[in-house]
KENU-287973 format. One record per residue (C-alpha): residue number from 1; residue in three letters; x, y, z negated. Coordinates in Angstrom, 3 decimals, always signed. Example, Ala and Ser with C-alpha at 12.3 -4.5 7.8 and 13.67 -1.06 7.14 Angstrom:
2
R   k   r       px       py       pz
R   1 Ala  +12.300   -4.500   -7.800
R   2 Ser  +13.670   -1.060   -7.140
//
This chain:
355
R   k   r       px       py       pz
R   1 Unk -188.929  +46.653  -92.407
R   2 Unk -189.773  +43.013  -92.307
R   3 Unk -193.267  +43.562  -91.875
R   4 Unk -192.992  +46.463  -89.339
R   5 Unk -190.909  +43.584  -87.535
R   6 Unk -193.547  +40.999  -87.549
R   7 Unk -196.093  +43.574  -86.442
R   8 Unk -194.499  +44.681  -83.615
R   9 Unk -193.471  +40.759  -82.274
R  10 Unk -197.160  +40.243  -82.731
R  11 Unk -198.166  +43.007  -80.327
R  12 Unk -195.632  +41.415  -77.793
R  13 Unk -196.922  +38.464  -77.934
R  14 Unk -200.716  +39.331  -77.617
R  15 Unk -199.363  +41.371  -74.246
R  16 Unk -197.482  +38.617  -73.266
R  17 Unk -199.270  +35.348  -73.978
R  18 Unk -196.187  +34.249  -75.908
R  19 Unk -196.399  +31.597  -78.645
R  20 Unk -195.013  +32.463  -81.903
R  21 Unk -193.760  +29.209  -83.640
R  22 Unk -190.909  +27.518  -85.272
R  23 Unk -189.742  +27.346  -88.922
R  24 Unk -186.591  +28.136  -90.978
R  25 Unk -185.112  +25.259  -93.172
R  26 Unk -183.644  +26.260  -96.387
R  27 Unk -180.319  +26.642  -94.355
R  28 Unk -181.520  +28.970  -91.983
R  29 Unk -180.194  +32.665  -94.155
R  30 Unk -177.020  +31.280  -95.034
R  31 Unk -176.458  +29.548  -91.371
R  32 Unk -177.071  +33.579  -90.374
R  33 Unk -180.273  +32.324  -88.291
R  34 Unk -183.065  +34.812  -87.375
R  35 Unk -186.045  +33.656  -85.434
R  36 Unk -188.103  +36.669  -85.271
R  37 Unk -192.225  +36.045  -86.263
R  38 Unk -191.377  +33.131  -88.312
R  39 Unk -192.168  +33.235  -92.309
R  40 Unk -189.901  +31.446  -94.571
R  41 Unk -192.636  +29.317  -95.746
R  42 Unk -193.132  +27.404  -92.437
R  43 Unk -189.492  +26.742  -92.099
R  44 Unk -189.614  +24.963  -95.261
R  45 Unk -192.324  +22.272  -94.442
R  46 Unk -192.567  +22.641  -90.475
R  47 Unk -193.947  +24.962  -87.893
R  48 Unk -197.601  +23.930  -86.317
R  49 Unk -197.331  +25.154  -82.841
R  50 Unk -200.567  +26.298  -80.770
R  51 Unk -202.348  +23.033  -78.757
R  52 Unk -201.899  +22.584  -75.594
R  53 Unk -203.634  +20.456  -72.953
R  54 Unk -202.056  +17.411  -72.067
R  55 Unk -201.775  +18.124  -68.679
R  56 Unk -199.622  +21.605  -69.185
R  57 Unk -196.444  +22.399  -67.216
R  58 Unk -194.104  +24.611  -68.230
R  59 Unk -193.424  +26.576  -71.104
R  60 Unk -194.697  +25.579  -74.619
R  61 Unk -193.015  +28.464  -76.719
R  62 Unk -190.869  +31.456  -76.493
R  63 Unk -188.971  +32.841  -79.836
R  64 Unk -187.147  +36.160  -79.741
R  65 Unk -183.726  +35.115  -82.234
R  66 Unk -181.054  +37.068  -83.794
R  67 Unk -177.290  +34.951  -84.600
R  68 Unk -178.419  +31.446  -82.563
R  69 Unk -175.741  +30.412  -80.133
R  70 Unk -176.992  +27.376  -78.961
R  71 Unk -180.060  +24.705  -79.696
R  72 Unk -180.562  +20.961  -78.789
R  73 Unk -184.274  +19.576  -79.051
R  74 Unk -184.144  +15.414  -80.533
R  75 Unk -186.674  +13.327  -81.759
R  76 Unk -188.651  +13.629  -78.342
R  77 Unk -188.226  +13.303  -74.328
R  78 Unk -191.053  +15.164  -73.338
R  79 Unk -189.906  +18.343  -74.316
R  80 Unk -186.654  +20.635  -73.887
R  81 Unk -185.168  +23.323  -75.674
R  82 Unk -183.006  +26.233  -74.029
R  83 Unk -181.460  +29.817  -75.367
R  84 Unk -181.975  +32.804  -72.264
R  85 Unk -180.566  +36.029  -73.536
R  86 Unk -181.341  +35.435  -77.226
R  87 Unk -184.833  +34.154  -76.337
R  88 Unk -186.037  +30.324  -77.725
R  89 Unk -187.802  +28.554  -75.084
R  90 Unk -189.266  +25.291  -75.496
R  91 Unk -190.714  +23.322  -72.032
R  92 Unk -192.223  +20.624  -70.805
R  93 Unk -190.442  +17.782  -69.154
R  94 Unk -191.525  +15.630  -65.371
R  95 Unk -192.182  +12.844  -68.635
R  96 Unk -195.004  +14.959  -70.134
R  97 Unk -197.196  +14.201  -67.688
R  98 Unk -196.856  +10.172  -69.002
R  99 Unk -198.036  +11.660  -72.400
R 100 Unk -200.894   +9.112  -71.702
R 101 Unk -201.296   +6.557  -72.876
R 102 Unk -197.425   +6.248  -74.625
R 103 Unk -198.619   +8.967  -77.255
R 104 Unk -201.435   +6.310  -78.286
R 105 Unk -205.103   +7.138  -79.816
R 106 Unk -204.627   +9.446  -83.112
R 107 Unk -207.622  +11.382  -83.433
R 108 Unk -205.840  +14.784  -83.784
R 109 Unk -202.773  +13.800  -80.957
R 110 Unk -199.244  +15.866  -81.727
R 111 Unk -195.854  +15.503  -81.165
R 112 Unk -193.157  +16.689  -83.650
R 113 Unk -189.232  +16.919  -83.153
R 114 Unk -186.600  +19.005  -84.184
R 115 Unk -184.516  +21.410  -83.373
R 116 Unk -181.189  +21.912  -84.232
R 117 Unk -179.897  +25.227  -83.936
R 118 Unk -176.180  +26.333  -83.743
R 119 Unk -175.970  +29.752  -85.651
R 120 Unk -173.340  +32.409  -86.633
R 121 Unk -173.093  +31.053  -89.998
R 122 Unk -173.169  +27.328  -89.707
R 123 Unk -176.407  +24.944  -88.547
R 124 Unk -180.006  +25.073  -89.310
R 125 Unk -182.592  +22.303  -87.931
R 126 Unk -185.969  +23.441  -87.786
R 127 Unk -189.205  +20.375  -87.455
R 128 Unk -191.599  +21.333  -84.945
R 129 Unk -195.441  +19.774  -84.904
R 130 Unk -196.853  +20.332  -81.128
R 131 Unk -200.316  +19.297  -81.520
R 132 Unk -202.364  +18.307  -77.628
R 133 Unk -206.289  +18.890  -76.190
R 134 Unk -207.163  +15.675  -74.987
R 135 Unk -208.617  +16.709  -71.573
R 136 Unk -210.791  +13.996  -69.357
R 137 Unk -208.196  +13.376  -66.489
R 138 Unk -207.863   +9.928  -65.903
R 139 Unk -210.288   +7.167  -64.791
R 140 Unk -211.105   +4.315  -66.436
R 141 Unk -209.388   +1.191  -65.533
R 142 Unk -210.128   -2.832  -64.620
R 143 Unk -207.693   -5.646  -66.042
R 144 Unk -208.838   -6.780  -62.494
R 145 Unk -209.826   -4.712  -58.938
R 146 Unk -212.142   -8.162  -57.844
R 147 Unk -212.944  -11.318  -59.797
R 148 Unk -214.340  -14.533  -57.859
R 149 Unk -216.809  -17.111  -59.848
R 150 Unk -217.353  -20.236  -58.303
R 151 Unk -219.262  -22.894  -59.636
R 152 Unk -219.905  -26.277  -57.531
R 153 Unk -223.421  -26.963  -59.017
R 154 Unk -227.149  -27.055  -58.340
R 155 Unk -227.940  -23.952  -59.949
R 156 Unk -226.268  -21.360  -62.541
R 157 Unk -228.573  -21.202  -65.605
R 158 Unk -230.102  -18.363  -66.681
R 159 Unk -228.264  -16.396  -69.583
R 160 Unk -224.814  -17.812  -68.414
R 161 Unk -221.540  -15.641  -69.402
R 162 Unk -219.480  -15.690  -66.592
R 163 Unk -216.782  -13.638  -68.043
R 164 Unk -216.467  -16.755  -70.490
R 165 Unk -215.130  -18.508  -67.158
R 166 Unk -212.348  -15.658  -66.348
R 167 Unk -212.214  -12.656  -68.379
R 168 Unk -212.560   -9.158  -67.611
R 169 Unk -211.703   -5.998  -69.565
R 170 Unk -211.639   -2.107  -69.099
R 171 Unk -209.662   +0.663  -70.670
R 172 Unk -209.501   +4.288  -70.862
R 173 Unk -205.809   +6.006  -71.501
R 174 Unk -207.412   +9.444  -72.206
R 175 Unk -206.159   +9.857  -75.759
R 176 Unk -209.693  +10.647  -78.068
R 177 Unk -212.274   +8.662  -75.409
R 178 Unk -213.444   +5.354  -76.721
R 179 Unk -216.420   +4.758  -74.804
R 180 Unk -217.377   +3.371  -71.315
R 181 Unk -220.409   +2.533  -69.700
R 182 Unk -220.961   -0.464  -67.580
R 183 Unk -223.196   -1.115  -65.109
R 184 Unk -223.997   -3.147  -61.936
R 185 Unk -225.569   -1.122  -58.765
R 186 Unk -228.303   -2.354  -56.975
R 187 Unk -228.679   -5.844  -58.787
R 188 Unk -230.754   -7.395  -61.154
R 189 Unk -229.835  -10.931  -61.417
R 190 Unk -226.725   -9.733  -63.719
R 191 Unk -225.995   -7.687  -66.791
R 192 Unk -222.579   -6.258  -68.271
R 193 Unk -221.825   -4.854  -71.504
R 194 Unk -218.561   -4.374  -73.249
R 195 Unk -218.455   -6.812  -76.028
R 196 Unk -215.736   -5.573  -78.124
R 197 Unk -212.902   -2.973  -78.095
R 198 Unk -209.417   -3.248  -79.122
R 199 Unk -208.702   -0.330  -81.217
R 200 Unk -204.531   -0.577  -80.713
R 201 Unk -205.782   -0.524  -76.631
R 202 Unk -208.543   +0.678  -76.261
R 203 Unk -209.016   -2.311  -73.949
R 204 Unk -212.615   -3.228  -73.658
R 205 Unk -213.912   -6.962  -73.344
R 206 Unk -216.999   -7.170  -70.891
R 207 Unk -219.499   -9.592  -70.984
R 208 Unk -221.414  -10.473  -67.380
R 209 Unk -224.727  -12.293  -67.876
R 210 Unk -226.880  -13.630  -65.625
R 211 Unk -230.347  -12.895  -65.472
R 212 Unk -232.040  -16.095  -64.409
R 213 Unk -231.602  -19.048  -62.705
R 214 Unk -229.315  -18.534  -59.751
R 215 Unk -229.929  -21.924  -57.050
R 216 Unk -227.395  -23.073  -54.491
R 217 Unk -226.205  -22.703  -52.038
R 218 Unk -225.816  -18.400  -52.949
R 219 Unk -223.041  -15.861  -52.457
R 220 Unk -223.904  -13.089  -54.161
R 221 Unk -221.421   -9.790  -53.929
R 222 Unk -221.319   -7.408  -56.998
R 223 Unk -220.152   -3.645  -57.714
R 224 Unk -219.679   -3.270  -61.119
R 225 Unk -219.580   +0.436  -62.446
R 226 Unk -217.238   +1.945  -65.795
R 227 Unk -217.602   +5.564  -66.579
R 228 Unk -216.210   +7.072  -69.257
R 229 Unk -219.468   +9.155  -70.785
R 230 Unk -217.224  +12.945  -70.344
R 231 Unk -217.171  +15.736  -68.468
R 232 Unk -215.985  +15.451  -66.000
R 233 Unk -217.846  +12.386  -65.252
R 234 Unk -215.205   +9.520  -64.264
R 235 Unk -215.963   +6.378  -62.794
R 236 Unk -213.979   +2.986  -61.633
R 237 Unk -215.198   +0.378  -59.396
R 238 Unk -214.637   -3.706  -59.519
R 239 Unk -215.784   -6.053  -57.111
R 240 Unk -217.005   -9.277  -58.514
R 241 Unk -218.494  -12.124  -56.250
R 242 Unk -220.625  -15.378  -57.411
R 243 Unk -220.532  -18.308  -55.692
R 244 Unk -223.077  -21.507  -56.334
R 245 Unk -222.433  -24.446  -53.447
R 246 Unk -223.468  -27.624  -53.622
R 247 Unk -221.006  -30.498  -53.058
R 248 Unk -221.064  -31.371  -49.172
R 249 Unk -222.529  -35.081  -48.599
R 250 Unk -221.692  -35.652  -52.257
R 251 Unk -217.989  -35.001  -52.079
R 252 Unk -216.096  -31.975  -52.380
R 253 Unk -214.107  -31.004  -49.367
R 254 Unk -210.664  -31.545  -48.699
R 255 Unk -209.252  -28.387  -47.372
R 256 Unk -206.677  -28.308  -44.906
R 257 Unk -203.686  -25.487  -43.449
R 258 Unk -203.657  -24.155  -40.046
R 259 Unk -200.189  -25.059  -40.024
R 260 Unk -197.643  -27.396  -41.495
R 261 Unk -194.884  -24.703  -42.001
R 262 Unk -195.316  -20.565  -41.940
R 263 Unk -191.982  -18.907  -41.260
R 264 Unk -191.435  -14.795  -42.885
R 265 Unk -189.155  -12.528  -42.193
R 266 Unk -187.777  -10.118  -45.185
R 267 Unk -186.200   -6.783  -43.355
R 268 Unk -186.303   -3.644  -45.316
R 269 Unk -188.085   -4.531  -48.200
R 270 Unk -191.079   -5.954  -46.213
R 271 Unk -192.521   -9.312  -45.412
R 272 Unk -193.460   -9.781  -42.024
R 273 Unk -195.606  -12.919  -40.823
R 274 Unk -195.118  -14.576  -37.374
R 275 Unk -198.569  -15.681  -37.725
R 276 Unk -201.008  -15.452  -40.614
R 277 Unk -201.273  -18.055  -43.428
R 278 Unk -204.974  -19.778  -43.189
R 279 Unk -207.286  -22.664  -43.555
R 280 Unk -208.240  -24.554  -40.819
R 281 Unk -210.814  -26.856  -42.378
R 282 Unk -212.861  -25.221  -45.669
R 283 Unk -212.837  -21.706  -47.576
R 284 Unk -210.950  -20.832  -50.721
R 285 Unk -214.291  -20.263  -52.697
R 286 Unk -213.542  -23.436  -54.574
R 287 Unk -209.589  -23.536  -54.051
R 288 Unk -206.711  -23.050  -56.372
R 289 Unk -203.362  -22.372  -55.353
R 290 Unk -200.156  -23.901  -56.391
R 291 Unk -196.633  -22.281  -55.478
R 292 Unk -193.785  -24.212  -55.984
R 293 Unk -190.046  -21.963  -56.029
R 294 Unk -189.393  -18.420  -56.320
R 295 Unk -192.185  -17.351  -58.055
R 296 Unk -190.076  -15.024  -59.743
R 297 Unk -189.521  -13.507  -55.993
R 298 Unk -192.834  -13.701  -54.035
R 299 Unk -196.583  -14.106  -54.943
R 300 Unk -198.704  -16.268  -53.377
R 301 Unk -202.786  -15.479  -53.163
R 302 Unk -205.917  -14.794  -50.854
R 303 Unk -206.236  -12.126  -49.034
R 304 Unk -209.950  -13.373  -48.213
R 305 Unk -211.298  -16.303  -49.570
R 306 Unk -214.420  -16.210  -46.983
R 307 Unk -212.197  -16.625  -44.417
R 308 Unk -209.442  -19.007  -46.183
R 309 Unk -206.644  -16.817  -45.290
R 310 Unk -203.919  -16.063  -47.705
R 311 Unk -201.293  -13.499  -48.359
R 312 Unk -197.514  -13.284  -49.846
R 313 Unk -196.300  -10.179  -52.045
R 314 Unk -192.952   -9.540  -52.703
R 315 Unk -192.746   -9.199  -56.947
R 316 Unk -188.929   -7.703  -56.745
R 317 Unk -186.149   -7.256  -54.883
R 318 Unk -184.452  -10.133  -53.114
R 319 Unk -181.153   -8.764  -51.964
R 320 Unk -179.050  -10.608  -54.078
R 321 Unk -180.420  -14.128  -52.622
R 322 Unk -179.921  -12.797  -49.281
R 323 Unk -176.145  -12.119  -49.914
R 324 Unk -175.507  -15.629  -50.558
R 325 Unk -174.577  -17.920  -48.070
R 326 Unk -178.380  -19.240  -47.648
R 327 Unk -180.120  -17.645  -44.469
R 328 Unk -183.566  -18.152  -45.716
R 329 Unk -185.428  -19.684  -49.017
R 330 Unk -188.631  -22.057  -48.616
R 331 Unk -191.275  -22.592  -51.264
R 332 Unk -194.284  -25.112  -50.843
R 333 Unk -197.785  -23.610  -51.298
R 334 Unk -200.466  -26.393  -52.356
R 335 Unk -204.279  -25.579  -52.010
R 336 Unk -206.585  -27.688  -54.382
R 337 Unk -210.352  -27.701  -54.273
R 338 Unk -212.096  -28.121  -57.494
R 339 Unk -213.081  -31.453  -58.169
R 340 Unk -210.919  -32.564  -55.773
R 341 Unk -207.233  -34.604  -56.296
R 342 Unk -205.949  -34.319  -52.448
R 343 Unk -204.583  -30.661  -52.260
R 344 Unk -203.449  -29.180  -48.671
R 345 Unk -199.875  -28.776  -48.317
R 346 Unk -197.968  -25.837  -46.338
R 347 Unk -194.113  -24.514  -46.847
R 348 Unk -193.289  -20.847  -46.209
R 349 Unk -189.762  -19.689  -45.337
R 350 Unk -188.598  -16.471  -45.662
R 351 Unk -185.732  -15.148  -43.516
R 352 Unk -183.128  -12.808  -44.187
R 353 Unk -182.089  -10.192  -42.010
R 354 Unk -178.739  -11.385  -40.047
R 355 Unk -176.040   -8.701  -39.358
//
């Protein structure tokens, strides 16, 4: 009887495209449990479910029962667990589709839980193995979009690592891909290569070379290239510019604002500038910036250092400083040239909205 059971599940299943899984604990006969398809066996160690990708949606698993009134999933948020007229499901959750890169690198990814099943009898809990197909679905990715190397000099030697000056790294979240290829287009005066890789990360160091002796005054603009060696082929982009300027008339310059004072306004959730933050004298190829206050708050950066002009981002919320009594907060901004010990000197306020 038990066989003919099992034999006609199976043909259900095959005209269905239903997954048989699950396993029966020890408990499972006395707790009055049936979960039809299942062999005893399985629910003694655990059940091994069919792979999926790791981009599925929906349903992972549907079990025809006998004597289960009710079943809660634990051990994992990506899935969920439901009884529909006597019929097991197990889904996918909106998390699943974070499976990357949370589930880590294991060379054969799965996810087990449990589930605990309320039966006529008592309580069974059954361990479940859901084992994933890494599929190629995300591009690689740069510790940094755009990197700017500026050395005040009369050449950069050949053979130089740049990347020894400010670092830059790449990663790949797909779950089994470990390589990445790196390459600049259209240049030959620099090389890349990844010179180690993390294997907790998967967070490749790169090493940028130059090729030969590089003479100032140059600006030379970069596109560095990662692919991730799959199909499909997937690529990520990072902008990298080299700068090699002579001092001018022996001195480096003294750079100085547009303005004294730059005033904000913060009105739903956005900064907007009354004019825009700049240099007057000088370019932020060889400048630093300083803020001073709220850097919890706001961000201070270029938005083009060709053209010396800078931008503020808002890091979090600032609702709670506009509710006190203060209509506005000011931070100073200081801009230092390398080599230089006279910085400029500018103070933005930001303004709250006034009811």
């Amino acid at each position: 009887m038990k066989q003919k059971m099992i034999s006609s599940l199976s043909i259900l299943l095959a005209l269905f495209g239903l997954s048989v899984g699950a396993a029966v604990n020890p408990s499972n006969k006395a707790a009055g449990c049936v979960i039809n398809g299942v062999q005893e066996d399985d629910f003694l160690m655990e059940y091994v479910n069919s792979p999926i990708r790791d981009d599925f949606s929906g349903v992972v698993a549907n079990f025809s029962t006998q004597g289960v009134s009710g079943v809660k999933l634990s051990g994992s948020k990506y899935f969920s667990a439901s009884l529909v007229s006597n019929v097991l499901q197990i889904v996918t959750t909106n998390e699943f589709k974070n499976i990357e890169p949370a589930i880590g690198y294991a060379p054969i990814p799965a996810i087990k839980f449990q589930l605990n099943l309320q039966c006529a009898s008592g309580n069974a809990n059954l361990r479940f193995t859901q084992p994933l197909r890494d599929i190629n679905n995300h591009d690689p990715v740069f510790s940094k979009s755009s990197l700017e190397y500026v050395y005040v000099q009369d050449y950069l030697p050949i053979y130089h690592q740049l990347t020894d000056d400010q670092n830059l790294s790449v990663s790949d979240i797909d779950m089994t891909n470990y390589r990445v290829a790196l390459a600049f287009v259209g240049n030959n005066n620099f090389t890349a290569n990844g010179s180690s890789t993390d294997p907790a990360t998967r967070q490749t160091r790169i090493r940028i070379t130059s090729l030969r002796n590089i003479k100032a005054p140059a600006s030379i603009k970069l596109n560095l290239t990662a692919s991730d060696v799959r199909r499909p082929l997937r690529t990520a982009y990072a902008d990298i510019n080299v700068h090699v300027l002579l001092k001018s008339n022996g001195s480096v310059p003294v750079p100085a604002f547009s303005n004294d004072s730059y005033v904000v306004s913060h009105k739903n959730g956005e900064l907007i500038f009354n004019q825009e933050i700049r240099l007057a004298k000088g370019n932020g190829y060889l400048a630093n910036i300083k803020q001073i206050g709220y850097e919890d708050y706001f961000k201070v950066s270029f938005a083009n250092r060709a053209e010396g002009v800078l931008k503020v981002d808002l890091l979090k919320p600032i609702s709670h400083l506009s509710e006190t009594k203060n209509s506005n907060v000011q931070f100073e901004v200081q801009l230092l040239n390398e080599g230089s010990s006279q910085p400029a000197v500018t103070k933005v306020t930001v303004n709250f909205p006034q009811d």
